[in-house]
N, C-alpha and C positions, 0 to 999 in steps of 0.2 A: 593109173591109180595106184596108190602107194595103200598097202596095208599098214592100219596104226593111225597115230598120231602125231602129229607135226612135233608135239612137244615129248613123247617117247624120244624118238628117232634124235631130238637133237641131244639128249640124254646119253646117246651110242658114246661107246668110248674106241669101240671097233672100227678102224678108221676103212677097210673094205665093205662095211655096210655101208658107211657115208658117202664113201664112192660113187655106192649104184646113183645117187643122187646127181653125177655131173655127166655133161653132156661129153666129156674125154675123159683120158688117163690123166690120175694127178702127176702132176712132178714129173712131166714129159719134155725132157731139155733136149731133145732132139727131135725136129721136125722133119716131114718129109715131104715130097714134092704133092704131097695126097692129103697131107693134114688142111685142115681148114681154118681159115683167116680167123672166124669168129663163130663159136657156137654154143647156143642157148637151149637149157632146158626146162621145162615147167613140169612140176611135179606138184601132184594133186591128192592129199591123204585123205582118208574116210572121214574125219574129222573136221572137212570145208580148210584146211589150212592148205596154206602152198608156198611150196620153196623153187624159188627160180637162181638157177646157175647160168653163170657166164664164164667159159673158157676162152681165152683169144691172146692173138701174137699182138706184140705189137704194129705189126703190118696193116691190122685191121682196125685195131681200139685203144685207146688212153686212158686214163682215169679221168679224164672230164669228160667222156664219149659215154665211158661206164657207167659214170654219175648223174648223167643226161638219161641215160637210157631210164636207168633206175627210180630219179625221179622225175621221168612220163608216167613210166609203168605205174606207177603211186599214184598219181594223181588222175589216169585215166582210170585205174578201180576206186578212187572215193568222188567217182563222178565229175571230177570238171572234166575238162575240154583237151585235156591234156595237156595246154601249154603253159610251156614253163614261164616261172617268172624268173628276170635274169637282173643280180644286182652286182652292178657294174662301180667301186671304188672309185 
């Protein structure tokens, strides 16, 4: 649980407070055999608000993987069923 409010915190201009928010180090260009492929965080503030991080290699994730993820997560909290609808050009 995060003290405050979701929309204080995004107000920070202190980019070590915004930090505590991700599940790794920012700006870590060097991995090592111990870091992990994909890791997510869910942060929950007193204010019912919540901010979910994603750190990942590309070993693990893309931006269509990320965008997939993101909107599940979306649509499984405003209730449907969670699947996506996918429009194919």
């Amino acid at each position: 649980m995060v003290k405050g409010c979701l929309a204080n915190c995004m107000e920070q201009t202190v980019l070590e407070s915004l930090n505590q928010l991700l599940p790794c180090q920012s700006f870590c260009s060097i991995p090592t055999s111990t870091s992990p492929h994909i890791a997510i965080q869910v942060n929950t503030f007193d204010c019912v608000g919540i901010a979910i991080a994603l750190c990942g290699s590309h070993k693990g994730v893309d931006a269509i993987t990320v965008s997939a993820f993101f909107k599940s997560w979306a649509a499984f909290n405003r209730g449907s069923n969670g699947e996506l609808q996918t429009h194919i050009c």
